[in-house]
Every structure is written in structure tokens, then in C-alpha cells.
C-alpha positions as CSV (number, residue, x, y, z in Angstrom):
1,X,0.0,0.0,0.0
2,X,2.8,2.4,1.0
3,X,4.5,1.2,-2.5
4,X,1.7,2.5,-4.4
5,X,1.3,5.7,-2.2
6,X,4.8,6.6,-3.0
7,X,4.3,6.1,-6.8
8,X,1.4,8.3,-7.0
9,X,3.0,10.9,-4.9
10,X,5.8,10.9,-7.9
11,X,3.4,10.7,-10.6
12,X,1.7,13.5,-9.2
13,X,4.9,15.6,-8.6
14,X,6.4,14.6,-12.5
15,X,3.0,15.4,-14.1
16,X,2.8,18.9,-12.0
17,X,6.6,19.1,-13.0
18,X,5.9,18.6,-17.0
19,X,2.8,20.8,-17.2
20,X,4.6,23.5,-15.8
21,X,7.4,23.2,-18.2
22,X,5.2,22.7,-20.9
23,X,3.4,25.9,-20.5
24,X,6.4,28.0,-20.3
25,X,7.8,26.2,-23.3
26,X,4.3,26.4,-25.1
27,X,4.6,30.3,-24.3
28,X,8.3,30.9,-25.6
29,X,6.9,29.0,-28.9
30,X,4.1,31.4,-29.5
31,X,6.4,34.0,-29.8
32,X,8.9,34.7,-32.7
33,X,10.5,37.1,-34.5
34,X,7.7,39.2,-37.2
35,X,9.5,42.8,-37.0
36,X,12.1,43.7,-39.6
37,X,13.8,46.9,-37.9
38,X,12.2,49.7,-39.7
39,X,14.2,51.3,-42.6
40,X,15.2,54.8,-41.6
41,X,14.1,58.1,-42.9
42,X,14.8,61.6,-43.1
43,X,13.0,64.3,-41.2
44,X,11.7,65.8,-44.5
45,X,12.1,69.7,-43.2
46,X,14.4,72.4,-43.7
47,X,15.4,74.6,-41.0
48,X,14.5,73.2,-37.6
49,X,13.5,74.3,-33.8
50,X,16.5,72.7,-31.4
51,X,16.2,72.2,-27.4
52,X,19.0,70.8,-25.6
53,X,18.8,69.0,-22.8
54,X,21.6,68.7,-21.5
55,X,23.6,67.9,-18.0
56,X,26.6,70.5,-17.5
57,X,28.5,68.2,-15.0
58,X,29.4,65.9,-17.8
59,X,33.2,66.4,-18.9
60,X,32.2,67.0,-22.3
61,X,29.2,68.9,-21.9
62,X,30.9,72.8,-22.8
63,X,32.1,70.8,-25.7
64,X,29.2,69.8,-26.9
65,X,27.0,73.2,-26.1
66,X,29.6,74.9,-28.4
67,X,29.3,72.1,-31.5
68,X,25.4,72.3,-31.2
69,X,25.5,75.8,-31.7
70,X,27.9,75.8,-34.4
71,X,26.3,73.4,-36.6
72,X,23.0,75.0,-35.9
73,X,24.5,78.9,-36.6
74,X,26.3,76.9,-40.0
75,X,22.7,75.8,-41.1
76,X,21.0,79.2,-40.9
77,X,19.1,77.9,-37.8
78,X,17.7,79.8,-34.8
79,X,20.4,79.3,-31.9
80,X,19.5,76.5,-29.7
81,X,17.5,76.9,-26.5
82,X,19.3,74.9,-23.7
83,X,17.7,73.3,-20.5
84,X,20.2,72.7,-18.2
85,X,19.6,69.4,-15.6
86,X,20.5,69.5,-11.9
87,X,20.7,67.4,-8.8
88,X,17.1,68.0,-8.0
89,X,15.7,67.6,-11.5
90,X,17.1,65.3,-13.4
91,X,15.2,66.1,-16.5
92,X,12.1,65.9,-15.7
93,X,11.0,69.6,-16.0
94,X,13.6,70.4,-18.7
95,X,12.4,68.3,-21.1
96,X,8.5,69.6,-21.1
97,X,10.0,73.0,-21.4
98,X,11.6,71.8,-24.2
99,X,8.5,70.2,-25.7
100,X,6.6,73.6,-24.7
101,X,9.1,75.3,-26.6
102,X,7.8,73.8,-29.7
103,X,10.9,72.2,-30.9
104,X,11.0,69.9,-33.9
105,X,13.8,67.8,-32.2
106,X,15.5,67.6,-28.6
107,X,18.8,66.6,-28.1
108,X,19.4,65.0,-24.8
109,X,23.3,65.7,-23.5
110,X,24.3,63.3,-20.4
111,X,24.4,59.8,-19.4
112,X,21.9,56.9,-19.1
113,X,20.1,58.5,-17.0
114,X,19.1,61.6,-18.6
115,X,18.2,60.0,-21.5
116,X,15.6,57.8,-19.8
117,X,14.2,61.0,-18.4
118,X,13.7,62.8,-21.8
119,X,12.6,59.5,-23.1
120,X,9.8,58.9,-20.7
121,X,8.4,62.2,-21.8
122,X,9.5,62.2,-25.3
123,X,7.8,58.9,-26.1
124,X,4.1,60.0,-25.3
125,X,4.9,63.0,-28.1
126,X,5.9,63.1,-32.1
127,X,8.9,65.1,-31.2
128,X,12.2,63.1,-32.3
129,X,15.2,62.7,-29.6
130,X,18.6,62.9,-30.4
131,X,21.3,61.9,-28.6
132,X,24.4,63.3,-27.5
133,X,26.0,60.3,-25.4
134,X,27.9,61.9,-22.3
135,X,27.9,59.0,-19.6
136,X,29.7,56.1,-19.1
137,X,27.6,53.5,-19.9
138,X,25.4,54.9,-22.9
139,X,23.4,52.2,-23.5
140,X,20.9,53.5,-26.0
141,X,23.8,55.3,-28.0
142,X,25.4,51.7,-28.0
143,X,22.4,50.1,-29.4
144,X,21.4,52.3,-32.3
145,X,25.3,52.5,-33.4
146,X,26.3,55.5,-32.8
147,X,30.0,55.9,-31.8
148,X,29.9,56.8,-28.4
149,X,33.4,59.1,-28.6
150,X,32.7,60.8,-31.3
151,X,31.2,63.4,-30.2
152,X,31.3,66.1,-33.2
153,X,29.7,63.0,-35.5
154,X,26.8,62.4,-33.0
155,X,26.1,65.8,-33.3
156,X,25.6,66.3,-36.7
157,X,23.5,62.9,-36.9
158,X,21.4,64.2,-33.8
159,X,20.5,67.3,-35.9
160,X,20.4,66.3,-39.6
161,X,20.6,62.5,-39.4
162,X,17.8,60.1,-40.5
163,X,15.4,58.9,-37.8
164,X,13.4,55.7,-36.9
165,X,10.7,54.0,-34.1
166,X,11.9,52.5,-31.4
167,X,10.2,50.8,-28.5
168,X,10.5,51.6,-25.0
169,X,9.7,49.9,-22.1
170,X,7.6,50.5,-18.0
171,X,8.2,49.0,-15.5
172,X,6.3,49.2,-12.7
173,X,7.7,48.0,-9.0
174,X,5.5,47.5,-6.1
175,X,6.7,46.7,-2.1
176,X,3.8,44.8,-0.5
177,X,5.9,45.5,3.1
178,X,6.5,49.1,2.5
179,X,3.4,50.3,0.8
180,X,5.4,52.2,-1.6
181,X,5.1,51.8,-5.1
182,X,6.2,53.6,-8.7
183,X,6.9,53.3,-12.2
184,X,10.0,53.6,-14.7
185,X,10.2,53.9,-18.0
186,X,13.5,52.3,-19.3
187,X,15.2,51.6,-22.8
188,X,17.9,49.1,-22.7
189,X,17.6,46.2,-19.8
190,X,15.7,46.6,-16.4
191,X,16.2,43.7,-14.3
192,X,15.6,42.0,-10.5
193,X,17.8,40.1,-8.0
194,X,21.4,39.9,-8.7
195,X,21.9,42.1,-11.5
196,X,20.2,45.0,-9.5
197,X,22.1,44.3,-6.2
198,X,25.1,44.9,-8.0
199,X,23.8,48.0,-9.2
200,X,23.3,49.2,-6.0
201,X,26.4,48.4,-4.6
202,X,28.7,49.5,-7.3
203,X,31.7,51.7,-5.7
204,X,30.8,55.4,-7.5
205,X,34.5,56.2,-7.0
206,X,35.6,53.0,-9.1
207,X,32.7,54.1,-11.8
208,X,33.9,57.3,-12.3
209,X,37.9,55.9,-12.6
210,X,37.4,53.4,-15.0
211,X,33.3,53.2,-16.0
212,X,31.7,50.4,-16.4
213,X,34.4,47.8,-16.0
214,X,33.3,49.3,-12.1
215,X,30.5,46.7,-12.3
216,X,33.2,43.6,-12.1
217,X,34.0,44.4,-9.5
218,X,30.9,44.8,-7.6
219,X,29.7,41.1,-9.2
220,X,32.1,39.4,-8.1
221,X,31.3,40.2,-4.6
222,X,27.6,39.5,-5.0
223,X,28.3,35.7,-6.8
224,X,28.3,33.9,-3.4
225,X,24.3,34.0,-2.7
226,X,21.4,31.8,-2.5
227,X,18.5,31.5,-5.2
228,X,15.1,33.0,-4.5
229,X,11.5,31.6,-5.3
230,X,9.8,33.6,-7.6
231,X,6.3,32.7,-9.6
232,X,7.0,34.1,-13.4
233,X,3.8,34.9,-15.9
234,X,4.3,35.9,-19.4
235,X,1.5,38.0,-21.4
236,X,-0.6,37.1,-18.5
237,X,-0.8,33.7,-18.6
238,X,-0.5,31.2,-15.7
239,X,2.3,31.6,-13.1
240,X,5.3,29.1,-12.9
241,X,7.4,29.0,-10.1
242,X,11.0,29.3,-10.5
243,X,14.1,29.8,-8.3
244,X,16.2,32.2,-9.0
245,X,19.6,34.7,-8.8
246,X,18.0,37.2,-11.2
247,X,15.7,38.3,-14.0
248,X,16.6,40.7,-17.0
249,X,14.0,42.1,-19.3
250,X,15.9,43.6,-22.6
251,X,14.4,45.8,-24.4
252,X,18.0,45.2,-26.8
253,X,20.8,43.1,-26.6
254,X,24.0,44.8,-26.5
255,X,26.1,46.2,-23.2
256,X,29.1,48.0,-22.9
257,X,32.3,46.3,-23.4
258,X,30.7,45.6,-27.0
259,X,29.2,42.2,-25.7
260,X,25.7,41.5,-27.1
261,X,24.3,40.2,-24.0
262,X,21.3,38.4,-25.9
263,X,22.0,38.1,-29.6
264,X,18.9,38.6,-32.3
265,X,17.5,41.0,-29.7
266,X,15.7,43.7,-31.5
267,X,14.5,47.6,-30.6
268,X,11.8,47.7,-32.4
269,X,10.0,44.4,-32.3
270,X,7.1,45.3,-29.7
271,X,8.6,42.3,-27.4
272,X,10.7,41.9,-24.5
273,X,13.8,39.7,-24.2
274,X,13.3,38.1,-20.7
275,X,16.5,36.3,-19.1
276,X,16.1,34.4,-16.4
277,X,19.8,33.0,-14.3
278,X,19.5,30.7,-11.7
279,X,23.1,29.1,-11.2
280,X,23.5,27.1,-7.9
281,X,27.2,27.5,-8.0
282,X,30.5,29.2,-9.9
283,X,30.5,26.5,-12.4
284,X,27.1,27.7,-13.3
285,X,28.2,31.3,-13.2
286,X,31.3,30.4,-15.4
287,X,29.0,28.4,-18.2
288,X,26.8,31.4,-18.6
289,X,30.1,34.0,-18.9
290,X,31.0,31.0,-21.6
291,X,28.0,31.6,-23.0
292,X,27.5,35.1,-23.6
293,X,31.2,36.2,-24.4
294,X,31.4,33.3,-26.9
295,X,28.3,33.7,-28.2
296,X,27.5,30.0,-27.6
297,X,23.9,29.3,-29.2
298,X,23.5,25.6,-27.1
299,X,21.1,26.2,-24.6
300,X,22.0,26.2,-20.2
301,X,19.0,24.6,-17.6
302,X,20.8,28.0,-15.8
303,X,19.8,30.7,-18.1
304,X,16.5,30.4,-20.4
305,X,15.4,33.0,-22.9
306,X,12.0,33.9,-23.1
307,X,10.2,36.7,-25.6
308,X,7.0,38.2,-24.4
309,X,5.2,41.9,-24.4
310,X,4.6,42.0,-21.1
311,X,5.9,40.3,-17.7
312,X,4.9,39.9,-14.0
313,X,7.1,38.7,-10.7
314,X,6.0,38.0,-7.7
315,X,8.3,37.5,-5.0
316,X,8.0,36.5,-1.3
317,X,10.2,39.4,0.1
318,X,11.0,42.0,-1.3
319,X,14.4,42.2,-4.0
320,X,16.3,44.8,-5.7
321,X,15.5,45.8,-8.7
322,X,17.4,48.5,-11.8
323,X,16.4,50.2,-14.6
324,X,18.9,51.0,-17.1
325,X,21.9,50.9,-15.0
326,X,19.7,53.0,-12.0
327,X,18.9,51.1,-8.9
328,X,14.9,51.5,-8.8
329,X,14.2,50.3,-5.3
330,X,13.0,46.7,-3.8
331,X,9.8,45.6,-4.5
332,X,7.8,41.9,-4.2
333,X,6.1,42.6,-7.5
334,X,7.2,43.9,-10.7
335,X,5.3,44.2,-13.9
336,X,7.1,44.7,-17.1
337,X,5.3,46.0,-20.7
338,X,6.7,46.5,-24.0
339,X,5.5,49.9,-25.4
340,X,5.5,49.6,-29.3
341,X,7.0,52.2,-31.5
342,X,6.1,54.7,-28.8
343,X,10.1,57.2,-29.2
344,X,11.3,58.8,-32.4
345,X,15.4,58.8,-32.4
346,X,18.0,60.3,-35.2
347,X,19.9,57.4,-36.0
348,X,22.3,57.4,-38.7
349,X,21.4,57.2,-42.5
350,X,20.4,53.5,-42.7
351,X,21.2,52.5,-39.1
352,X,18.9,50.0,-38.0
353,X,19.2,46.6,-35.5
């Protein structure tokens, strides 16, 4: 009697097992490539309205104010009207003056995160963004191929380059222990867990001295760690349980250091790239570092790839999340959702995923 007790407590636990892969692996099937990245194009006007959004503590910033207005004074344009960031306002206020202004196109001047401040306002307009990569990291800049020291170059594409849809993506974090609450818009990769602790704890110091090799640093201190249960639903289908180190949602693929963290992913495909890593140990870290810097397309049990428009984590206590490169706060739940098409960027003639 106990024989057959035991067997049907493992048949139940294998058939609960299955059905739980199969739906995750029935929901990454239903999802594949249909977007071709859209074929630039060119504005299609003459003289144009410039804003400038820009943050003066950047080491290149006076540089750059004095190439805008040159290449806008060479055109026959209006000068440039520049909003100027600052501790307390990131961007936030600049960029609707901007916008108020009536400008035709606003250039954003800083790092990662001034450009996910203009972009959050940007992408509920028809106003085009360019970009004038000042950070360290300049993740967008990275990922529609601009030349991140080339400064007089992005200037001239940010004013009379072609342009082209990209999506952007919100994420929304919640603390069920706190109360607290709020939503981000992001461009490149949010994430939760691991990825987002080392955010946090990345030495500013060490940034500043050597960029974003700063964040090596700061992961290797974080790999010892245990794995936490989270339930996962994609496009808002049934929940699966997983246990995890951490969970990316990419918006596009490629990171500084020139390594395309998840190859094929696209900008302007109306889907996010979700990556969820749950090594046990370093050998599990070490296959996945395999992976990614040798572009190794045979699949790990510790880092799946799924595609979907919108995500959902749910989490026992509460876990660090990041947006962009930003530490975003802890939260139990976080909701992800692609935005389609929703920001205009100057790209160069032909650029395109």
C-alpha cells in the first residue's frame, strides 16, 4: 500500500513538473520574430526648432553646447535653447520646457540616465530625440550605433541624421511591506535580484575611474548568494514558479564592453527579451560567462530565454530591482510591458538593429 502511495506521490509531482514546463515552453513557442527593424528616414524639413537637454557636469558637456551651436548657426538655424539638468531635476522639467518650446527635435546631452528622463516624456509625443552620449555607460547610443566618442559625429547625426521607431519599455515596481510603489520607464535592460544588487552596490568612485568595467568588481562580490522563489507569468498567462539569482527584461541586446548580452534581440520588435539565471554555483556562473562572451547558441537549464510583451514577478520578500543601469528600489512585485514604436530617435542614414 505504502509502495503504491509513493508512486502516486511521484506521478503527481512529475505530471505537476511537465505541465509547468510545458506551459512555459508552449509560451516561448508562440512567440517569434515578425519585426524587420524599420528602414530609416529623413525628417523631411528644412530649417529646424533645437532644445538641448543637457547635463553641465558631464566632462564633455561645454564641448558639446559649443558644437550644437555651431552646426546649428552653420545651417542658418535659430540658436538652440538649452535646459540645463540639476541634482534635484534630473530632466524631468527640462524636457516639457523643451516640448513647450515647440521644438521639432531635442537633443538629450548626459548619461543613461538623462536620457531615460527625456525618453519617458519624449515617447508620449511626435517630437524626435537625439542623442548626445555623455555617460559612461550609454546604453541606447550603444544600441542604435552611434560611436559613443565621437562626439562632433553624434552631433551632426542628432540634428540632420535620419530617424526611426523604437520601443520603449515600464516597469512598474510595487513593495507589498512598505506600501510604496512607482513606475520607470527604461530603454535598454531593467532587471531584478542579482543584476540589481550589483547596481546598487557598485563603488561610484571606481565608476567614475574606470566606467563600467566598475561593475566587475561589484559582481564578483555579489556571486556567493542563495537562489530565491519567484512565480514568473508571461502576457498574463498562468504563473510558474522558479528559483532564481535574477531576471533581466531587454528591451536590446548589446552592453558596454561591445558584448551582445542576448544576440537577435531587437528595438523595435514590440517584445521583451526576458533572461532568467539561476546558477546554484561558480561553475554555473562560469557556463553562462561562456556563453554570452562566446556567443555560444546551445542552450544552459541555468539561463533560459524567453520573448513576451509584457511580464509579471511576484516575490515572497521583497528584491532589488534596476532600470537601465539605476537602482529603482525593492519591490515583491514587478510588472514589465513592452510599449511599441512609442520614441522617435535620429539614427544614422540606414542604421537600424
Amino acid at each position: 500500500m505504502r509502495d503504491w502511495l509513493l508512486y502516486l506521490i511521484i506521478a503527481g509531482v512529475l505530471a505537476f513538473a511537465f505541465s509547468s514546463w510545458w506551459g512555459v515552453r508552449r509560451l516561448k513557442a508562440r512567440h517569434t520574430r515578425s519585426a524587420v527593424w524599420e528602414q530609416t528616414h529623413s525628417p523631411g524639413m528644412g530649417e529646424q526648432k533645437v532644445a538641448v537637454v543637457l547635463n553641465p557636469i558631464k566632462a564633455k558637456s561645454a564641448e558639446a553646447r559649443v558644437l550644437i551651436e555651431n552646426a546649428c548657426a552653420a545651417a542658418g538655424w535659430e540658436p538652440p535653447r538649452f535646459f540645463e539638468t540639476t541634482a534635484e531635476d534630473p530632466g524631468f522639467s527640462q524636457v516639457r520646457a523643451a516640448a513647450d518650446l515647440g521644438a521639432d527635435v531635442v537633443l538629450v546631452g548626459g548619461g543613461d540616465g538623462t536620457v531615460r528622463v527625456a525618453a519617458e516624456y519624449l515617447s508620449t509625443t511626435d517630437i524626435a530625440m537625439g542623442l548626445i552620449p555623455l555617460g559612461t555607460g550609454n546604453l541606447l547610443a550603444r544600441n542604435i550605433h552611434l560611436d559613443v566618442n565621437d562626439l562632433s559625429g553624434n552631433v551632426q547625426t542628432a540634428l540632420f541624421g535620419h530617424q526611426r521607431f523604437i520601443d520603449t519599455a515600464r516597469m512598474r515596481v510595487a513593495n507589498s511591506r512598505t506600501g510604496k510603489s512607482a513606475e520607470h520607464t527604461f530603454l535598454v535592460i531593467a532587471g531584478i535580484g542579482m543584476d540589481a544588487e550589483i547596481v546598487g552596490d557598485t563603488n561610484d568612485g571606481l565608476k567614475k575611474a574606470v566606467g563600467w568595467l566598475a561593475y566587475t568588481e561589484a559582481g564578483v562580490r555579489h556571486l556567493p548568494g542563495r537562489r530565491k522563489k519567484v512565480s514568473i507569468a508571461l502576457d498574463d498567462q498562468p504563473e510558474q514558479g522558479r528559483k532564481i539569482r535574477s531576471v533581466l527584461f531587454a528591451n536590446c541586446g548589446l552592453i558596454p564592453g561591445g558584448i551582445d548580452f542576448i544576440p537577435g534581440a531587437m528595438i523595435d520588435d514590440g517584445m521583451l527579451d526576458v533572461v532568467v539565471m539561476s546558477p546554484r554555483s561558480a561553475i554555473g556562473w562560469l557556463a553562462m560567462y561562456t556563453k554570452i562572451v562566446l556567443k555560444h547558441k546551445r542552450n544552459l537549464p541555468v539561463m533560459t530565454y524567453y520573448r513576451s510583451g509584457k511580464v509579471t514577478i511576484r516575490s515572497a520578500e521583497p528584491m532589488a530591482t534596476q532600470i537601465d543601469g539605476d537602482p529603482s528600489g525593492e519591490a515583491t512585485t514587478v510588472t514589465v510591458q513592452v510599449a511599441p514604436g512609442s520614441l522617435l530617435v535620429r539614427v544614422k542614414d540606414g542604421a537600424g538593429d
